[in-house]
Each structure stands twice: as C-alpha cells, then as structure tokens.
VEXDREN-2710 file (C-alpha; in Angstrom, 1 decimal):
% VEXDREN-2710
k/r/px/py/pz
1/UNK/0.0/0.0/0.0
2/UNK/1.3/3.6/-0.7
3/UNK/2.3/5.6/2.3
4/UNK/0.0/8.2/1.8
5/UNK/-2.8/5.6/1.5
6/UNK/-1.0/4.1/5.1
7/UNK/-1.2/7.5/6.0
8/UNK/-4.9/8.5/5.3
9/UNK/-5.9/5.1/7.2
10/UNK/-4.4/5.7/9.9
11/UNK/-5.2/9.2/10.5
12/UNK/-8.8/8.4/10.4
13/UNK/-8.3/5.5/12.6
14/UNK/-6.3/7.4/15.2
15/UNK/-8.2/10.5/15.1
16/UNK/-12.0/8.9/14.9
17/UNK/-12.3/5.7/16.5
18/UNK/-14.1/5.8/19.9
19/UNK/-11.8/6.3/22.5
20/UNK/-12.3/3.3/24.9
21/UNK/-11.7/0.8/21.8
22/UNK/-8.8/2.7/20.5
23/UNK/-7.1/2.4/23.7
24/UNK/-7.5/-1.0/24.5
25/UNK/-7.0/-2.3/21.1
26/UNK/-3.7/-0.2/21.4
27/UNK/-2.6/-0.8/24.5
28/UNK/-3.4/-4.6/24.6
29/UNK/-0.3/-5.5/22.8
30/UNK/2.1/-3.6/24.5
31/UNK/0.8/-4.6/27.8
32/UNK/1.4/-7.7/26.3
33/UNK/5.1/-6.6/25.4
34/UNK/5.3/-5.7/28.6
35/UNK/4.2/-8.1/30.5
36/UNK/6.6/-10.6/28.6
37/UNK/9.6/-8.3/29.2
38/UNK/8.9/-8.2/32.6
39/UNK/8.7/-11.9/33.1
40/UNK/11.9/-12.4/31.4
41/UNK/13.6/-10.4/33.6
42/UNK/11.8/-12.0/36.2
43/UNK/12.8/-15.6/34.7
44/UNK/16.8/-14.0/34.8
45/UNK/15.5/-13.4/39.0
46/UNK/14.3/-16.9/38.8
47/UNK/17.1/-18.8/37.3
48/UNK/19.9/-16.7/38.5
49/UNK/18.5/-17.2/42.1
50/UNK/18.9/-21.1/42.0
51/UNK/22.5/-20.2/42.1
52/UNK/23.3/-18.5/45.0
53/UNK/22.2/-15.7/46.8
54/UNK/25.6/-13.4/45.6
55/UNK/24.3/-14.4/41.6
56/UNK/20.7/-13.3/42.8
57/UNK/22.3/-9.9/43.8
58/UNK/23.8/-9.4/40.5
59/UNK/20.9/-9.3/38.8
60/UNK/19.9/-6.5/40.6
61/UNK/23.7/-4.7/39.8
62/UNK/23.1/-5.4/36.1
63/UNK/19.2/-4.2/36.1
64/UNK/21.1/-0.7/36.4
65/UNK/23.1/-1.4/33.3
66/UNK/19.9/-2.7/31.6
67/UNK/18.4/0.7/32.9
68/UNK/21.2/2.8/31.2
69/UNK/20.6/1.1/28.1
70/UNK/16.8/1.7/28.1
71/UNK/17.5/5.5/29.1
72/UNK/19.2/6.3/26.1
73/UNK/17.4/3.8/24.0
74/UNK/13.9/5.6/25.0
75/UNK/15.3/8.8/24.8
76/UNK/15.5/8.5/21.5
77/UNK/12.3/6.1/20.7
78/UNK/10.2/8.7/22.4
79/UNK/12.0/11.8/21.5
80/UNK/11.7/10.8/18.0
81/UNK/8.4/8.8/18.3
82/UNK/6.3/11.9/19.6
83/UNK/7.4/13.9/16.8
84/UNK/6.6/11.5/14.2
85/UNK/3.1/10.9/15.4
86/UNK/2.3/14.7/15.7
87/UNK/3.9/15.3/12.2
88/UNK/1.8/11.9/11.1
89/UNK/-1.9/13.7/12.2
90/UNK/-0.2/17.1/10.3
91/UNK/-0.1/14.5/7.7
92/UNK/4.0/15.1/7.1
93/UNK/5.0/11.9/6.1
94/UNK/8.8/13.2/5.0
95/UNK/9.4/14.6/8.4
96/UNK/8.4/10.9/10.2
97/UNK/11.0/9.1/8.2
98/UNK/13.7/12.2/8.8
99/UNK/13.1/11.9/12.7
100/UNK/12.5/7.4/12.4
101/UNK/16.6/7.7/10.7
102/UNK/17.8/9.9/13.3
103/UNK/17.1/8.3/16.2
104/UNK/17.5/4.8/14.7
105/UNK/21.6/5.2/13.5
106/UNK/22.1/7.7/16.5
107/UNK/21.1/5.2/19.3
108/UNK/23.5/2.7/17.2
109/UNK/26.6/5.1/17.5
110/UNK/25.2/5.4/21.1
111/UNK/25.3/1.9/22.0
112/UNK/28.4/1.3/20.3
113/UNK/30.3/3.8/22.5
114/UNK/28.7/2.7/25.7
115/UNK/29.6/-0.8/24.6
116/UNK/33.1/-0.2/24.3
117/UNK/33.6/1.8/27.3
118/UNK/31.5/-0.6/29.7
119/UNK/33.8/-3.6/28.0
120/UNK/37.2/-1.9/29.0
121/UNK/36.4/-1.1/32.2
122/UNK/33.4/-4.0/33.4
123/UNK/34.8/-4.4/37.1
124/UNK/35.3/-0.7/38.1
125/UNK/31.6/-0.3/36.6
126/UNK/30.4/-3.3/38.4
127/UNK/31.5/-1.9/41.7
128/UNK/29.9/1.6/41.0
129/UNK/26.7/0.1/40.2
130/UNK/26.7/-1.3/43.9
131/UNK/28.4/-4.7/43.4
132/UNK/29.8/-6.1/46.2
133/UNK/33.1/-8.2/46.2
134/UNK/31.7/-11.5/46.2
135/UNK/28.6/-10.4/43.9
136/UNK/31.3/-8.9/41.6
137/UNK/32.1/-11.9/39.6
138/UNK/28.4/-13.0/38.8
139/UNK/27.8/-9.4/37.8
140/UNK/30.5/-8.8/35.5
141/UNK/29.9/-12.6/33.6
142/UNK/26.3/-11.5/33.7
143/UNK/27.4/-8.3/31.9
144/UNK/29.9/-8.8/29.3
145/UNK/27.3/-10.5/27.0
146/UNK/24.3/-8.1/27.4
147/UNK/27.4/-5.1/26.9
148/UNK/28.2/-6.7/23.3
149/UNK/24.2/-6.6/22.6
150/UNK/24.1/-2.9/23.9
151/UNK/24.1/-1.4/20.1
152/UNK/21.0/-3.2/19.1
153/UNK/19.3/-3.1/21.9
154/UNK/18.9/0.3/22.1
155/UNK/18.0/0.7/18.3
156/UNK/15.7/-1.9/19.0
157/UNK/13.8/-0.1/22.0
158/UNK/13.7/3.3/18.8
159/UNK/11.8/0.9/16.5
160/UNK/9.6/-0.2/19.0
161/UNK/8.5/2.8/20.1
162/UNK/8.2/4.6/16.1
163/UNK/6.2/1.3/15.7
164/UNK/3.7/2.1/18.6
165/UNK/3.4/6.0/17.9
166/UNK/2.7/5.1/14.6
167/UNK/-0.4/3.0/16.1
168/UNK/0.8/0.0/14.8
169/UNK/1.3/-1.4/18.8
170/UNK/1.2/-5.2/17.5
171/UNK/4.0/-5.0/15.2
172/UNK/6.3/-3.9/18.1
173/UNK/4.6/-6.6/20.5
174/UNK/5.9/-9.6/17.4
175/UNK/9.1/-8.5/18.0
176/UNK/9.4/-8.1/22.1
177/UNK/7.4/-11.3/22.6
178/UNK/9.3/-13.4/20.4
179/UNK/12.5/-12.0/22.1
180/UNK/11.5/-12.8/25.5
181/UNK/10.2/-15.9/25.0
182/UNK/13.2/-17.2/23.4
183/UNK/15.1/-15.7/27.0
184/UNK/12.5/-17.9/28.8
185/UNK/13.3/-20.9/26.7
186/UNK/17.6/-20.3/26.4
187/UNK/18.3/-19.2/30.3
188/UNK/17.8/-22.8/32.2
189/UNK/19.3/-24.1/29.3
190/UNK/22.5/-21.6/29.4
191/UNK/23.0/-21.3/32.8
192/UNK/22.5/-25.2/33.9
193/UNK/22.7/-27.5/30.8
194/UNK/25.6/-25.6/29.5
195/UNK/26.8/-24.7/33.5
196/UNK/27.6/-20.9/32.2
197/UNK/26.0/-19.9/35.5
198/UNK/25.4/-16.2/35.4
199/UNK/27.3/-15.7/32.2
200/UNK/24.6/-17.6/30.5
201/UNK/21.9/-15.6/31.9
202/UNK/23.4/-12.7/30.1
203/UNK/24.2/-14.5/27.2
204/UNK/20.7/-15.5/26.7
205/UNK/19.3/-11.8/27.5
206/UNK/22.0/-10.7/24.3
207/UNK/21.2/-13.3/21.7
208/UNK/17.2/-12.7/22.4
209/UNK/17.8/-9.5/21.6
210/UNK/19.6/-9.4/18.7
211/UNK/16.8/-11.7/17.4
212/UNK/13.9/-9.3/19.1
213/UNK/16.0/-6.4/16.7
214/UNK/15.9/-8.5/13.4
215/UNK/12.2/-9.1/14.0
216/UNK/11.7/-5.4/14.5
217/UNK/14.1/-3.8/11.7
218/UNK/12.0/-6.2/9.5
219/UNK/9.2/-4.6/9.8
220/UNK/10.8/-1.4/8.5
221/UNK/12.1/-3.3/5.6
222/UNK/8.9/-4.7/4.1
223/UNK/7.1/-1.3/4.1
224/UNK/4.9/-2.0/7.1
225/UNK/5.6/1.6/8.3
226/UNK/4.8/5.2/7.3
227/UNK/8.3/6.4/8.5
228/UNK/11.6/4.4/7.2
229/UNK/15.1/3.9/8.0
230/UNK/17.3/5.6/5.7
231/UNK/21.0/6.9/5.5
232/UNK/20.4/10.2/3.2
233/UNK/17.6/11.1/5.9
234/UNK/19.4/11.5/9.0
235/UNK/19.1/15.5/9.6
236/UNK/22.3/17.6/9.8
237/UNK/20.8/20.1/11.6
238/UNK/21.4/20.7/15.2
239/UNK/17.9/22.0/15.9
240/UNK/16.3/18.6/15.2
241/UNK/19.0/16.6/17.1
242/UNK/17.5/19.1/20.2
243/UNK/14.0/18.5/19.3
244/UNK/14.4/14.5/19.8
245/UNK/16.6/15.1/23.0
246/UNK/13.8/17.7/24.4
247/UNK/11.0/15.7/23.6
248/UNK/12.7/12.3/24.8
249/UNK/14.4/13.6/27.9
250/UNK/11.4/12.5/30.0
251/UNK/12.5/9.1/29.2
252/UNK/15.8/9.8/30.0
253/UNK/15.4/11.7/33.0
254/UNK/12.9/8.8/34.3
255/UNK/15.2/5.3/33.0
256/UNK/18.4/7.4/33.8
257/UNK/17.4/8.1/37.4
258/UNK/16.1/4.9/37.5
259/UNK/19.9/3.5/37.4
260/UNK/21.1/6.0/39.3
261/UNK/18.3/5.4/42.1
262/UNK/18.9/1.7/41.5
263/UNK/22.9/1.7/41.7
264/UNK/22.1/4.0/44.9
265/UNK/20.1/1.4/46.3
266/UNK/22.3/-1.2/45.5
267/UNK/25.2/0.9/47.7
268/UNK/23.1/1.3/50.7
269/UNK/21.8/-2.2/51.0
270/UNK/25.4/-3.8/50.4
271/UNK/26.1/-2.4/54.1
272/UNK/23.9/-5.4/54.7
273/UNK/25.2/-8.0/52.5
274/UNK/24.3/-10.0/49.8
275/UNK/21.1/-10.8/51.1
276/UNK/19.9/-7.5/51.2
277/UNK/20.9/-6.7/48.3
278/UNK/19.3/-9.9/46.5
279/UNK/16.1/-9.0/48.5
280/UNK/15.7/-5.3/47.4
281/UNK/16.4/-6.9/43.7
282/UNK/13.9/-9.1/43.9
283/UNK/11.0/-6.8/45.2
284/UNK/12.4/-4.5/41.9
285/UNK/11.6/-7.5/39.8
286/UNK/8.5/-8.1/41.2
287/UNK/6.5/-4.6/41.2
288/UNK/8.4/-3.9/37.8
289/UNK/6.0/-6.4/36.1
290/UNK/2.9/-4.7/38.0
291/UNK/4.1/-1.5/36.9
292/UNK/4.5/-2.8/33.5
293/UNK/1.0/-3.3/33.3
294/UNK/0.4/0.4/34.3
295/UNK/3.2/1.4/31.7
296/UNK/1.3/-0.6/29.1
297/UNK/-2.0/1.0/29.2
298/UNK/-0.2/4.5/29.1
299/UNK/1.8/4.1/26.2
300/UNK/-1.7/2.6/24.4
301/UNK/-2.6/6.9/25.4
302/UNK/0.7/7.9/24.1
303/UNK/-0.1/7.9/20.2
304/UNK/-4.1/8.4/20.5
305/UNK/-2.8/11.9/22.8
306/UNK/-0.3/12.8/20.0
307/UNK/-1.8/12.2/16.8
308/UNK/-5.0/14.0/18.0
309/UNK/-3.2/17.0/19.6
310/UNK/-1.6/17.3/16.3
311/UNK/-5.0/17.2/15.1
312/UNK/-6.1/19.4/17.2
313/UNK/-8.8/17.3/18.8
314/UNK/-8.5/18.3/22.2
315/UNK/-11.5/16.9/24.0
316/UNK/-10.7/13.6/22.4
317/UNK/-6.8/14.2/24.1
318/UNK/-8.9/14.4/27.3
319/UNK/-11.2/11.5/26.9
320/UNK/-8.2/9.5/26.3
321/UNK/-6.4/10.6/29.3
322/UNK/-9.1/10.0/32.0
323/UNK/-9.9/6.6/30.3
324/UNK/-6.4/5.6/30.8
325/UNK/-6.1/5.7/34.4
326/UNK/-9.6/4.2/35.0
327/UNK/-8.1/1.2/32.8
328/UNK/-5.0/1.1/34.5
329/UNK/-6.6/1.2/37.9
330/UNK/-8.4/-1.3/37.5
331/UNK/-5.8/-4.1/36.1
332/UNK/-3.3/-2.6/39.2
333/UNK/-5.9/-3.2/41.5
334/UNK/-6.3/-7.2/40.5
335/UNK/-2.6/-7.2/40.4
336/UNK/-1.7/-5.8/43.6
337/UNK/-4.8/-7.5/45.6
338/UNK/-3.0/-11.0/44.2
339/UNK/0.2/-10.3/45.0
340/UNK/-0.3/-9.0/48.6
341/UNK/-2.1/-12.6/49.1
342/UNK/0.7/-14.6/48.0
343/UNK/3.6/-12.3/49.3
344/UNK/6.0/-15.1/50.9
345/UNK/5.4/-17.7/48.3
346/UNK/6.5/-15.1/45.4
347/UNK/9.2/-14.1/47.6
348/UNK/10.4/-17.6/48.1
349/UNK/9.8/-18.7/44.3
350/UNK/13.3/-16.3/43.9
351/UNK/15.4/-16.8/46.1
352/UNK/14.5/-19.3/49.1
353/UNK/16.5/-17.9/52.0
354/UNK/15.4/-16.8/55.7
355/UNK/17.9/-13.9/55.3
356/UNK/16.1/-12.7/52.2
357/UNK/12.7/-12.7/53.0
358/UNK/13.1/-11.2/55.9
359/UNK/14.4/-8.2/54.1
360/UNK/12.1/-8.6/51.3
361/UNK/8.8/-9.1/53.1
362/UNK/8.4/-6.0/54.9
363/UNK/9.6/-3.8/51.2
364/UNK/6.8/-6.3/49.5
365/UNK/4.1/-5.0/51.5
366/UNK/4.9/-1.1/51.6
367/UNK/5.2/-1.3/48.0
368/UNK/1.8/-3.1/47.3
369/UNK/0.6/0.5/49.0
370/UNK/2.2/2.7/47.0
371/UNK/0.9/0.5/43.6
372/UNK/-2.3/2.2/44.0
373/UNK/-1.0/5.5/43.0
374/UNK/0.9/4.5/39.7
375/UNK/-1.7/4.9/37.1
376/UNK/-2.1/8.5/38.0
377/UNK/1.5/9.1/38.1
378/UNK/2.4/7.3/35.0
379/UNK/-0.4/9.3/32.6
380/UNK/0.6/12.6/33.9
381/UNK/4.0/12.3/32.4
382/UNK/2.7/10.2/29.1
383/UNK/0.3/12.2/28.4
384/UNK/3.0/15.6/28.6
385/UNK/5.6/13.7/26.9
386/UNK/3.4/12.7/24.5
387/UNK/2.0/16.3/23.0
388/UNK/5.3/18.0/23.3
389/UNK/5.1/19.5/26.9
390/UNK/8.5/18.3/27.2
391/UNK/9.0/20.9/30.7
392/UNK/6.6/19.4/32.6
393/UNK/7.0/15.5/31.5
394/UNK/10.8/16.1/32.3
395/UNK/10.3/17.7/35.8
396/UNK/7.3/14.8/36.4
397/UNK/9.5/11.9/34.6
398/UNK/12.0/12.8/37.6
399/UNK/10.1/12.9/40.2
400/UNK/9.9/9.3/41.0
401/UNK/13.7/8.0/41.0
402/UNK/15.4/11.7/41.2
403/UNK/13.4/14.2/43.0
404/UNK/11.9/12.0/45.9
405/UNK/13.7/8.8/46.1
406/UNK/17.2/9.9/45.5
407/UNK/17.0/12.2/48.6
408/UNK/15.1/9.6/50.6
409/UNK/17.8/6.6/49.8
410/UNK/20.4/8.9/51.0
411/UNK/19.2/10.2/53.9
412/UNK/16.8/7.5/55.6
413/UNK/19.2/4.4/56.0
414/UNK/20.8/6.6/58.2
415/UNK/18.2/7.1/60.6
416/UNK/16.4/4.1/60.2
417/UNK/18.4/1.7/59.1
418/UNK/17.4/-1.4/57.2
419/UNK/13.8/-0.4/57.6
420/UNK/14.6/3.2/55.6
421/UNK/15.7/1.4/52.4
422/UNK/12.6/-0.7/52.8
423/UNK/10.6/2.0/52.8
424/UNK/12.2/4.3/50.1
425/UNK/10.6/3.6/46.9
426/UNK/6.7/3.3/48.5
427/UNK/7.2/6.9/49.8
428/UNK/8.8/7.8/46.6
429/UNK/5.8/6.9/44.9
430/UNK/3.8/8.7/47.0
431/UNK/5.2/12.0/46.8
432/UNK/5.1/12.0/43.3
433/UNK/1.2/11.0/43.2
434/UNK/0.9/14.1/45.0
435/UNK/3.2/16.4/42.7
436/UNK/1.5/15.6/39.3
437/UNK/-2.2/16.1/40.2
438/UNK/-1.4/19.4/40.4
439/UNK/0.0/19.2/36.9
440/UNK/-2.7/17.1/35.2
441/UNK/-5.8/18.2/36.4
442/UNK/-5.5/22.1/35.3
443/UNK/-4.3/20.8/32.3
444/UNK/-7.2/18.1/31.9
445/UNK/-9.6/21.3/32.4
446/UNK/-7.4/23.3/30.0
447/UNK/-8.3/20.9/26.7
448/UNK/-12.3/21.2/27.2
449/UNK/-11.5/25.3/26.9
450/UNK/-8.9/24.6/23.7
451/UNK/-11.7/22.8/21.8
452/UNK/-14.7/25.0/22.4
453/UNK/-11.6/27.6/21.8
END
C-alpha cells in the first residue's frame, strides 16, 4: 500500500475511533510486550536465584546497566516517536522518516560507544553500580554478553517505540514477545545444561535481543511503516538533534534516574550484605511487572494523545487521558490484591533464604501501597511527553527515582536503618502521586477550553 494511502488510514483511525476501543485495542499489545519483558527479567531473578544468593544480587547490579541502556534507548524512541506521530496527524510523512533515521543510527553510534567503554572497564563499573566483592564476579559474567548486545538493543527499543506511535502497537509486540520468550526458553538451558551460570543468563538476554532487533528492523524493511530507516535522511541540523533530545528527555530523565536510584540502592543495602541486596532486587523484579502493566495501558494513550493534539482534537486528548487511568486502575488493583495474598510464596519462588525474606517481606508490603497511586502518576508524564510539553513531562519523569527517592535513599538508612531502604521507593511513589495532580488536572480542564476555543 502507498504511504500516503497508510497514511490517510491511519489518521482516520487514530483521530476517529471511539476512544475506549482505541485504547484498549492499542494498548493490549504492549501490555502484552510488557508483561513478557517483565517476566523475562523476572525468569533471569528466577534462574539466576537457583545459584546462590551473591548471583541473585547481580541481577539486581546489572538491572542498572539494563536501565542505562533503556534511558538512552527511549530517549530517542520517544524523543523521535512523539514527533513522528504529531507530524503523522499534520499528515507530514517526510518529516516521520527524517526523525525514524535519526534516532534509529544515532542510538547505534550510542550503544556502540557505551559498549566499548562498559567492556574496558566491566569491574570498576560493576563496583559503581553497587556490586559487592563476592557479587562482583556474577555481575561482571552476567554483563559482558548483554554489553556486546548494547548497540541493538537500544535501536531496538527506537523501533519499537516509532512502531507504537505510529499505532501500529502489534508489530512492536511480534518483535518483544518473540524476544522474551526465546530468553525464557535459552536461560535454564544456558546457565545449567551448558553450566555458564550467570554468564549464561546474560548470554541469553543478548542473543534474544539481537533476534527481538531482526524481527523489528524487519518490519521497516517490508514497508509495514509510514516512516523508514534511511542513511540520506538523517538530519544535519542541530535544531532537530535538540528536538528529539527535548522531547525524549522525559525518558531519560525517568530510566536514567532509574539506574542512578537503583545503583544507589544497590550501595546502601550492600552495608547489609548479599542478602539485602538480593532481597531489594527481587522486590524490583517483582512490582516492575505490575508496573509494566500500568506502563502498558499509558503508552496505548501515548499515540491516541499525540496524533490527536496534532489534530487538534483536544477533548478527544482528554477523553483518552481519563480513560487511561480508569483502565490502568483497575488491572493494578487485580494485580496488587494477588500479590499481597501470596507475598511469601513469590518471595520464596526467587530466592528461598530466611535472610532474604526477611528483608524482602516487609519492602513487598509497603510497596503493594504505593501500587495504587501509579496509574495517576504514570499518565501525567505520558500524556505531557506525548503532545510535546517536554518541561513538565521532564520535571514529572524525575520525580519518581530523582526528585523524591534519591534524597530519601540517601538520607533515611541513616536514621532508620534497614527499615529506611525498605521504605524508600513506597514513599517515593507517593510523593510523586501528589506532585502531578497538580500538573494534570489544570491541564485536563485546559483541553475542554482549547476545543470549544
């Protein structure tokens, strides 16, 4: 089909489909994507922690890497995906694929550079990231692999994201799905059929996706898209490399701090030991694939909010918005109520050792708390991020890991010990619930007045 033709159909779908079907049917496969990238890092906290309970810490020492490479990776899948979807409901086709090649061979060179850097110097970068000395070698095996990957990993996470602003939210989900489940299927088989221990955990992680990539890049290639990747397109002008890094740094202010807050983490519970550290990783695991579910049903918002800002619908942006965190209420609430109800077991399932759950258990509940609060938090900064308010979505974005928890993790394991990095993230979370209502309902008010405007 011609692109305009690709074009026209989905600006009509995007722009006049009701709102509660749009949503869903959007964000169905990427809470799907989701979901299945969340349990294949899970299945790494699962596999990993048969080992010992030093391998079950690195996997929360590598998570940071992991995080570093998803910063920059969604800094430019967002920063270029928002512009492509506005410039897609202006009906600019040429400025999709000029931004889709930009971000795409820039997160390359990216990932190259971290690569190489992260390879020459694994153990001092281990350490920083909060390894401790007997967690050190598991980490650093874990690493090397997933280091090597690094490159198309983070083009990967650009194609996914121009896929799901484009609307086409299934096409990204092939590509993740396949990827994880081929991690499932490759870590007991690495790690204890091939004994590579926690070398074969990252191993697997690498080689799934470097086939998650092909999958993805091959939906570029066979004209699937409205935006494509070529070399002649990628801008020379500084003003659009800005307008991808503004419009993504909400991404990377949120993943970025999300190493840094994790690698903080990592250093206070170390003064504990392994345990602790294996414990605090395996809560991170845990509410990471509740959140996901959150995160799902927002980014289904993300291209409905931008392709109809750019449209200039603004009580559909609205509509959209509040539907979102209704819908992402509700499938937190099933999650969390399960979860609470099964707390030791999913605890135990990890890592099976008194040492751990007693750190874990108490951090389990608190967090369970704090769940409630995520779907608000999480469309405030989508829905910003998504129509270009790049300030605010920044600012909010931060909140969570930077603004409230970085403080908190440096300050309350000093008064209160063990219990103060236990309670960390849920009063995180909560501080940030009540930062962006102040941010998203004036604005939610604003739209009704820009379309009778």
């Amino acid at each position: 089909m011609p692109a305009n033709d690709l074009s026209q159909q989905q600006y009509h779908k995007m722009t006049e489909t009701p709102i509660p079907g749009l949503i869903l049917s959007l964000a169905a496969p990427t809470i799907l994507s989701m979901l299945i990238t969340s349990i294949y890092n899970l299945a790494d906290t699962f596999f990993v922690g048969q080992l010992s309970t030093s391998a079950s810490g690195a996997v929360g020492i590598v998570s940071s890497l992991m995080a570093i490479i998803q910063a920059l990776g969604f800094m430019f899948g967002h920063g270029a995906g928002g512009i492509i979807s506005r410039s897609l409901g202006n009906q600019d086709t040429h400025a999709a694929t000029k931004f889709a090649s930009t971000s795409f061979f820039t997160a390359m060179a990216v990932g190259a550079v971290l690569a190489v850097g992260g390879l020459a110097t694994l153990p001092r970068f281990m350490m920083l990231l909060g390894s401790t000395d007997t967690i050190l070698p598991h980490a650093s095996a874990y690493a090397r692999p997933i280091l090597f990957a690094a490159p198309l990993m983070m083009s990967s996470l650009v194609m996914n994201n121009i896929l799901r602003y484009e609307g086409k939210a299934s096409f990204a989900m092939i590509g993740l799905v396949t990827g994880g489940v081929l991690n499932i299927v490759l870590d007991p088989l690495f790690i204890f059929v091939f004994k590579m221990g926690t070398g074969g955990a990252g191993l697997a992680t690498a080689l799934s996706q470097c086939i998650s990539f092909c999958i993805l890049l091959s939906m570029f290639l066979r004209g699937k898209t409205v935006s494509q990747f070529r070399v002649t397109e990628i801008t020379r002008t500084p003003r659009d490399y800005l307008l991808i890094f503004t419009n993504g740094a909400p991404s990377f202010g949120r993943q970025g701090l999300n190493s840094i807050g994790g690698m903080l983490l990592n250093i206070a519970a170390r003064e504990y030991g392994d345990a602790a550290v294996a414990g605090m990783s395996i809560i991170s695991r845990i509410f990471l694939f509740i959140l996901s579910v959150a995160i799902g049903v927002g980014q289904g918002l993300q291209p409905v909010a931008a392709f109809n800002y750019g449209a200039k619908k603004y009580r559909r942006v609205r509509q959209a918005a509040i539907f979102t965190i209704f819908a992402a209420f509700c499938f937190v609430c099933v999650l969390n109520v399960v979860c609470w109800c099964n707390s030791e077991t999913l605890i135990h399932l990890f890592r099976d050792d008194p040492e751990v759950l007693a750190v874990a258990l108490p951090a389990f509940r608190y967090q369970c708390l704090a769940m409630f609060l995520q779907p608000v938090i999480v469309v405030a900064n989508m829905l910003f991020q998504s129509i270009g308010k790049s300030g605010r979505a920044t600012f909010l974005a931060c909140c969570r890991q930077g603004v409230c928890f970085i403080p908190l993790i440096l300050t309350l394991p000093h008064l209160l010990g063990l219990p103060g990095i236990e309670m960390c993230q849920p009063i995180a979370d909560m501080l940030t619930f009540f930062i962006s209502v102040p941010f998203l309902l004036p604005f939610l008010h604003k739209l009704n007045r820009m379309e009778e405007a």
